[in-house]
C-alpha positions as CSV (number, residue, x, y, z in Angstrom):
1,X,0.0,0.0,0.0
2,X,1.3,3.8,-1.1
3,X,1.8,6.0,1.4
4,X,-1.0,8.3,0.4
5,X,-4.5,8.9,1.0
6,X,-7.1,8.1,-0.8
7,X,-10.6,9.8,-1.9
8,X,-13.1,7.8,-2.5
9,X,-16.4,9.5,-4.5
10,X,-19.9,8.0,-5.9
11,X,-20.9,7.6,-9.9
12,X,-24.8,7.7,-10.0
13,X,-26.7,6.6,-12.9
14,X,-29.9,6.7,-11.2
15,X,-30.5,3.0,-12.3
16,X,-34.5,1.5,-12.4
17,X,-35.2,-1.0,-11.2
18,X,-38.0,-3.3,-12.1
19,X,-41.7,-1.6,-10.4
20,X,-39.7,1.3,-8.9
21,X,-41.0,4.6,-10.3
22,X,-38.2,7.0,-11.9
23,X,-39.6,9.6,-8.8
24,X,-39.1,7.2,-6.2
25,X,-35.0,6.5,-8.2
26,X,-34.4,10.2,-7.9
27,X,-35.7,10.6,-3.9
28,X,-33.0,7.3,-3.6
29,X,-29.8,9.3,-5.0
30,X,-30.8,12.0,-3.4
31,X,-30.9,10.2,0.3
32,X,-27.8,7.9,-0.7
33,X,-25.8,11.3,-1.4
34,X,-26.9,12.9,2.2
35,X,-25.7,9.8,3.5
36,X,-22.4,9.2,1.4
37,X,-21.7,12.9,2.7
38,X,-22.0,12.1,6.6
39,X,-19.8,8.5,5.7
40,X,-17.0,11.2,4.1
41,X,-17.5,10.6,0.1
42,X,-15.9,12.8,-1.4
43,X,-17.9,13.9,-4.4
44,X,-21.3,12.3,-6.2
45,X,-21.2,12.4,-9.5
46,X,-24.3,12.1,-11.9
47,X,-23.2,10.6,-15.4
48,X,-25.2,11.0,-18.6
49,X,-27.2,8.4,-20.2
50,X,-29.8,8.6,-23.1
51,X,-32.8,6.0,-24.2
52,X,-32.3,3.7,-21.4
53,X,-35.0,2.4,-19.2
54,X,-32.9,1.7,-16.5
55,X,-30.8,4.5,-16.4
56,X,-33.0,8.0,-15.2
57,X,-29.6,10.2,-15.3
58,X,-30.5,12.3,-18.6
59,X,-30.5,15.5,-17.6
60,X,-27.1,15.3,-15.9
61,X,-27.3,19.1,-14.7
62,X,-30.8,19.3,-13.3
63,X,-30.0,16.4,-11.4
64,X,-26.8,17.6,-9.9
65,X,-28.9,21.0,-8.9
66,X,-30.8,18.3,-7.5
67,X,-28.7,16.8,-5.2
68,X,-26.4,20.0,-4.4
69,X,-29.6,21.6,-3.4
70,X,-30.2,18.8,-0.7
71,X,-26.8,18.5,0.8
72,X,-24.3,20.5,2.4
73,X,-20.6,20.2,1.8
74,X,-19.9,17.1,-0.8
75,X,-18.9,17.9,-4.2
76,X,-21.9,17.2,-7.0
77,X,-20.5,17.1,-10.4
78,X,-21.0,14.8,-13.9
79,X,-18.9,11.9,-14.6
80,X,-19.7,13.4,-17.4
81,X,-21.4,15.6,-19.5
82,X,-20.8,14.1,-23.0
83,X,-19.5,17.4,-24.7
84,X,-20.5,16.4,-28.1
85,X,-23.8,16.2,-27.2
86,X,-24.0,19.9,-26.0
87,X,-23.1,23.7,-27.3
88,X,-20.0,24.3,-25.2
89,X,-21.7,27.8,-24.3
90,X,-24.7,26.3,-23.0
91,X,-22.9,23.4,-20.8
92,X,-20.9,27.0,-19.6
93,X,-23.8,28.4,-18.4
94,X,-25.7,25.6,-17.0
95,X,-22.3,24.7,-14.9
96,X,-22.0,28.5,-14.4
97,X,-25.2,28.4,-13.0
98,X,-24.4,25.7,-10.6
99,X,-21.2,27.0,-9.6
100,X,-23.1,30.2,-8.3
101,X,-25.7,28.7,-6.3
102,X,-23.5,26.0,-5.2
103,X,-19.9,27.6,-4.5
104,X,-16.7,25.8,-4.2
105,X,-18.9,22.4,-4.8
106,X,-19.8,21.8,-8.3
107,X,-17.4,19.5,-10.8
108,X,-17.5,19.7,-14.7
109,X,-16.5,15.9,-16.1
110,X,-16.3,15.8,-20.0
111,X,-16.5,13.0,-22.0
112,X,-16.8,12.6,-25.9
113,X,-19.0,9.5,-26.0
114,X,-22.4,9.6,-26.8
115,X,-24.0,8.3,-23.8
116,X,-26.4,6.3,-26.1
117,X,-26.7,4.1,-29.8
118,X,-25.9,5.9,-32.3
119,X,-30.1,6.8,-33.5
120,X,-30.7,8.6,-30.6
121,X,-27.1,10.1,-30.6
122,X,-27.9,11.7,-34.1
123,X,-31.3,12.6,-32.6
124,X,-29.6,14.5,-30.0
125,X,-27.3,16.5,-32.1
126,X,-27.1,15.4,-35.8
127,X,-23.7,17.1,-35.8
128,X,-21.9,15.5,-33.3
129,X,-19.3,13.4,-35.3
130,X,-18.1,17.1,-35.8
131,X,-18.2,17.7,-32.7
132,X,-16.3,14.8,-31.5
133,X,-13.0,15.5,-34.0
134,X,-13.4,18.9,-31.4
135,X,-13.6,17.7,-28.5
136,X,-9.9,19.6,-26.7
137,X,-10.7,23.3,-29.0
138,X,-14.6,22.7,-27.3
139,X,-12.8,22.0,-24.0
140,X,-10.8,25.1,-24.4
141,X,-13.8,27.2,-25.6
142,X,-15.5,26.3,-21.9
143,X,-12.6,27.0,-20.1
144,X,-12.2,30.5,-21.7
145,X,-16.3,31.1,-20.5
146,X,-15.4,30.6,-17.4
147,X,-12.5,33.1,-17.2
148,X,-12.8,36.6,-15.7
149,X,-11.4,38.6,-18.9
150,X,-14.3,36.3,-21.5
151,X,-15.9,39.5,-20.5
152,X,-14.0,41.4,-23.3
153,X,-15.7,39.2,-25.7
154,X,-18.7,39.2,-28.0
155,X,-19.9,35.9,-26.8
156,X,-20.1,35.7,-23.1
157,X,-21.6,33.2,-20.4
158,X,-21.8,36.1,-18.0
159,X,-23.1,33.5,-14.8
160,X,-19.8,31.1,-15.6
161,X,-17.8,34.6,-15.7
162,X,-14.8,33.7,-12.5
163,X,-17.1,30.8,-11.2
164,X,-14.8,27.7,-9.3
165,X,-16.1,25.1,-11.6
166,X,-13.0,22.6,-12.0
167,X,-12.7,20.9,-15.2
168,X,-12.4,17.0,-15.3
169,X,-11.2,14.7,-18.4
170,X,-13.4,11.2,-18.7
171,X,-12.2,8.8,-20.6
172,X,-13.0,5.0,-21.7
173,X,-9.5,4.6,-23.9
174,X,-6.1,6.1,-24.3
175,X,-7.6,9.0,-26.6
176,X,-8.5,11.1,-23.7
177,X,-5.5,10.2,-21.6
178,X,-3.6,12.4,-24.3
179,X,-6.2,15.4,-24.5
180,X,-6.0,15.4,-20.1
181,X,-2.0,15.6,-20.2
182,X,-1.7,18.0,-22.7
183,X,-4.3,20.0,-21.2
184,X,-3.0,19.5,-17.8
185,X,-6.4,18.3,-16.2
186,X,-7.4,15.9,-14.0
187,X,-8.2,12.7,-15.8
188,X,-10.7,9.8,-15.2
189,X,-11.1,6.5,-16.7
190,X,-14.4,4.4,-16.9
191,X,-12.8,0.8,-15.6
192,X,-16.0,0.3,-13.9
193,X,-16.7,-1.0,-17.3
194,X,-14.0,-0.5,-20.2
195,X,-10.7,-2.0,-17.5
196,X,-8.9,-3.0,-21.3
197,X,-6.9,0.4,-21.6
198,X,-6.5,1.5,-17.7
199,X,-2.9,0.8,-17.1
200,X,-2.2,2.2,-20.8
201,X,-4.2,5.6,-20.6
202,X,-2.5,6.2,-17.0
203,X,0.7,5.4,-18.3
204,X,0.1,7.8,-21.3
205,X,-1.2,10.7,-18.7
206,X,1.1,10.4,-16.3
207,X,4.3,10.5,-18.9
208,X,3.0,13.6,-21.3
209,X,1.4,15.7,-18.4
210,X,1.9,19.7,-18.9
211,X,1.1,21.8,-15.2
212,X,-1.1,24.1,-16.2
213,X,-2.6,27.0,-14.2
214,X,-5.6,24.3,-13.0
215,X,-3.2,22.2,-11.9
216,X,0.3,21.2,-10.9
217,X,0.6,17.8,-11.1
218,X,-1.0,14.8,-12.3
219,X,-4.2,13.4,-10.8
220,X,-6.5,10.2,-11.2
221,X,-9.4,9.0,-10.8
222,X,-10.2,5.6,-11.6
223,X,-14.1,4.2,-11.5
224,X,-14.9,0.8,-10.3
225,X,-17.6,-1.7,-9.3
226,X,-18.6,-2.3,-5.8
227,X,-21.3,-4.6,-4.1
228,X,-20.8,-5.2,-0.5
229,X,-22.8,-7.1,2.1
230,X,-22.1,-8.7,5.6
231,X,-21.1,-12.0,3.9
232,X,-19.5,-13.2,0.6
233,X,-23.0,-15.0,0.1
234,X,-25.3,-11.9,0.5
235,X,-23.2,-10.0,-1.9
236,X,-23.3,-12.8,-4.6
237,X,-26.5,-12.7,-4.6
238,X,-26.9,-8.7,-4.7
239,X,-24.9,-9.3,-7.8
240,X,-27.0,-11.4,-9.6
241,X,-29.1,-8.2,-10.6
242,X,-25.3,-6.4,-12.3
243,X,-24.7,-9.5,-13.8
244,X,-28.2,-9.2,-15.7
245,X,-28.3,-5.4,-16.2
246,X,-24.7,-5.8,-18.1
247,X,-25.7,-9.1,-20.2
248,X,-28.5,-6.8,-21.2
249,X,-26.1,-4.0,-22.2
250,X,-23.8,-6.8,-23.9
251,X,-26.8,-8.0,-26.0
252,X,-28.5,-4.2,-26.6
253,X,-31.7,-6.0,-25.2
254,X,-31.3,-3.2,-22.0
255,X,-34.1,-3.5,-19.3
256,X,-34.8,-2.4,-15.9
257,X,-32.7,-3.7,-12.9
258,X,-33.9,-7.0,-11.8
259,X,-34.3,-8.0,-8.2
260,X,-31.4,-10.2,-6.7
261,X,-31.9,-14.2,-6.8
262,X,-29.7,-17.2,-5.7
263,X,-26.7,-17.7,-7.8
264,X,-27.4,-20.4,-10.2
265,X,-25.5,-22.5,-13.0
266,X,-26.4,-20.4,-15.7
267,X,-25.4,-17.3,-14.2
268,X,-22.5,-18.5,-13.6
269,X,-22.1,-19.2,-16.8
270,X,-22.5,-15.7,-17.5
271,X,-20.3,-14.2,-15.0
272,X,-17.5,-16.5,-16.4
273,X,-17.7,-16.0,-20.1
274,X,-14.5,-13.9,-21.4
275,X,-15.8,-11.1,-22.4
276,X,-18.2,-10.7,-19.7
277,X,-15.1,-11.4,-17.1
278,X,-13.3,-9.0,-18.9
279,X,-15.6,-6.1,-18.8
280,X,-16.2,-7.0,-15.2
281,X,-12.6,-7.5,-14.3
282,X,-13.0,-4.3,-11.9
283,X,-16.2,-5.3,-10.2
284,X,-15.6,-6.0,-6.4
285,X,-17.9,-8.4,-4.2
286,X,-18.3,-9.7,-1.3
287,X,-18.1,-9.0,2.6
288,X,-16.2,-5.9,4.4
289,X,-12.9,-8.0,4.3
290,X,-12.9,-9.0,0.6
291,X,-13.4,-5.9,-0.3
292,X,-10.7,-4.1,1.6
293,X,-8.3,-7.2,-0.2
294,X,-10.0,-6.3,-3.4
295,X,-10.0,-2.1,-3.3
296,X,-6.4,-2.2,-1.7
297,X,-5.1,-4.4,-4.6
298,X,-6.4,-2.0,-7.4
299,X,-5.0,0.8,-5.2
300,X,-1.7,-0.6,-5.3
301,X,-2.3,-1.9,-8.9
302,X,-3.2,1.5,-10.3
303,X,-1.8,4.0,-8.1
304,X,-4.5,6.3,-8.8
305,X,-5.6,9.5,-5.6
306,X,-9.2,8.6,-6.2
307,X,-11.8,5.6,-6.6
308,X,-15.1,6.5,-8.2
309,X,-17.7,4.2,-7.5
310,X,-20.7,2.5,-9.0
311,X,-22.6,-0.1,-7.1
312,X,-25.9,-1.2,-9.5
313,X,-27.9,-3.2,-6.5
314,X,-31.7,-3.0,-6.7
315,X,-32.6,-2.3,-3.5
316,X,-32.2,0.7,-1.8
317,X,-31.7,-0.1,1.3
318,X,-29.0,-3.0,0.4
319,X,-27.5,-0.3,-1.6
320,X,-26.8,2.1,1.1
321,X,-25.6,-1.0,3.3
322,X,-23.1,-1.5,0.4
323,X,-21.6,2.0,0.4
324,X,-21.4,2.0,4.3
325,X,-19.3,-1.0,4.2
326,X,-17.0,0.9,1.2
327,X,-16.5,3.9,3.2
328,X,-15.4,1.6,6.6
329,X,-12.8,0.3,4.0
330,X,-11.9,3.1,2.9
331,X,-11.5,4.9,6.4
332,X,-9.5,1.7,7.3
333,X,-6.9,1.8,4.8
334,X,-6.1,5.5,4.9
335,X,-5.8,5.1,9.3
336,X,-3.3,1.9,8.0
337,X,-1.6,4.9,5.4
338,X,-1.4,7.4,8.3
């Protein structure tokens, strides 16, 4: 184990779950991030996902207004707004926006997926291929809203004008690693589901990083799966309903979150097949000990400052049981680093 400390921070996707209303999934991320703020999370991040029944996080922004407007000190940000889906002026004032009524607390993730297929990608924006060859000059055109001397110019967001909105880089492959070092932002990678390129995007960041005046030196955030329970059993069973939501994802036959049942053969099955392993390979389960084994490896593994957490378990209650038991970890292994 490094000698540093580690952050560890929430991704929400606001998943459905089968005969739980979208209202009643909104009221849930909204009590799991009061709670993840009192268990010392360190930010909540909302991501962006289009035409998916199980996934309620579409409008990123309202949701993080949301959620920063029901808690008190945790940081609320996107993990991420995908910046080809958006005007780079309008994500500027929207995160502008946020940054006022929410000082010191809001983050700006940017990724250049679409969030979606590819239909309701072109329905969003039927220029976003453009958009994506753009992605670090649209970067750089919301950085330069948020500066104090944007006011010289004939295009202004005047709410985003000298707001504290820091700027973070998401990526799924090396691509982005290049656009954060150059840039000389923060940078996180999506291992909670793409783990392929993790150890080559960080190598590629941390060699080619330029300090820049939003930061000095490197930092990384790395996302991965979590289900805890009080035993290994409990858990495996929790994680019956991720190993169906992503088999759905795998197959493009997406549905709403199943509730839990006993591991069987065929799940197995499932949960064993290459490419399902593979996509998985960063998807911790099991009780408060595995877990600390399991997070402390990837820790040492990766040497990444932060973890960013998804935990898809359909019930509520069992969910916020899971995050508890991540945060004791957590707590644990810094006490161990200190």
């Amino acid at each position: 184990m490094s000698d540093k400390s580690y952050k560890y921070s929430i991704l929400e996707l606001a998943t459905v779950g089968q005969g739980i209303s979208i209202q009643d999934t909104f009221k849930n991320s909204v009590d799991l991030a009061q709670k993840a703020e009192d268990w010392g999370y360190n930010r909540f991040w909302l991501a962006e996902h289009h035409n998916m029944v199980s996934i309620a996080s579409s409008a990123t922004s309202v949701l993080i207004g949301n959620v920063a407007g029901a808690t008190e000190k945790i940081r609320v940000g996107s993990g991420g707004i995908m910046l080809p889906n958006h005007s780079p002026l309008i994500v500027a004032e929207n995160f502008g926006t946020l940054g006022q009524l929410y000082p010191n607390r809001i983050d700006l993730g940017l990724g250049r997926a679409p969030g979606t297929d590819q239909t309701t990608a072109h329905a969003i924006r039927s220029d976003r291929n453009a958009s994506v060859f753009r992605f670090p000059e649209e970067i750089s055109e919301i950085q330069s809203y948020f500066k104090i001397d944007n006011a010289k110019s004939s295009v202004r967001a005047t709410v985003a004008e000298g707001v504290e909105v820091p700027l973070y880089i998401l990526g799924s492959s090396t691509d982005s690693a290049h656009v954060a070092a150059k840039k000389g932002l923060p940078y996180v990678f999506a291992s909670h589901f793409a783990p392929t390129q993790l150890h080559d995007a960080l190598s590629i960041y941390y060699n080619n990083f330029q300090p820049s005046e939003y930061l000095s030196e490197p930092y990384t955030i790395a996302g991965i799966n979590v289900i805890a329970a009080d035993t290994n059993e409990q858990a495996e069973k929790l994680s019956t309903s991720l190993i169906r939501m992503m088999l759905g994802v795998m197959t493009n036959n997406i549905d709403y979150m199943q509730p839990p049942t006993e591991m069987n053969s065929e799940l197995l099955e499932i949960k064993q097949h290459p490419a399902f392993a593979k996509m998985m390979t960063y998807a911790f389960t099991g009780d408060k000990e595995t877990i600390a084994s399991q997070v402390s490896d990837f820790l040492d593994e990766t040497g990444v400052n932060e973890v960013i957490v998804a935990s898809h378990i359909y019930d509520h209650e069992d969910r916020l049981k899971s995050y508890k038991i991540l945060a004791e970890v957590m707590k644990e292994l810094n006490r161990v680093i200190a």
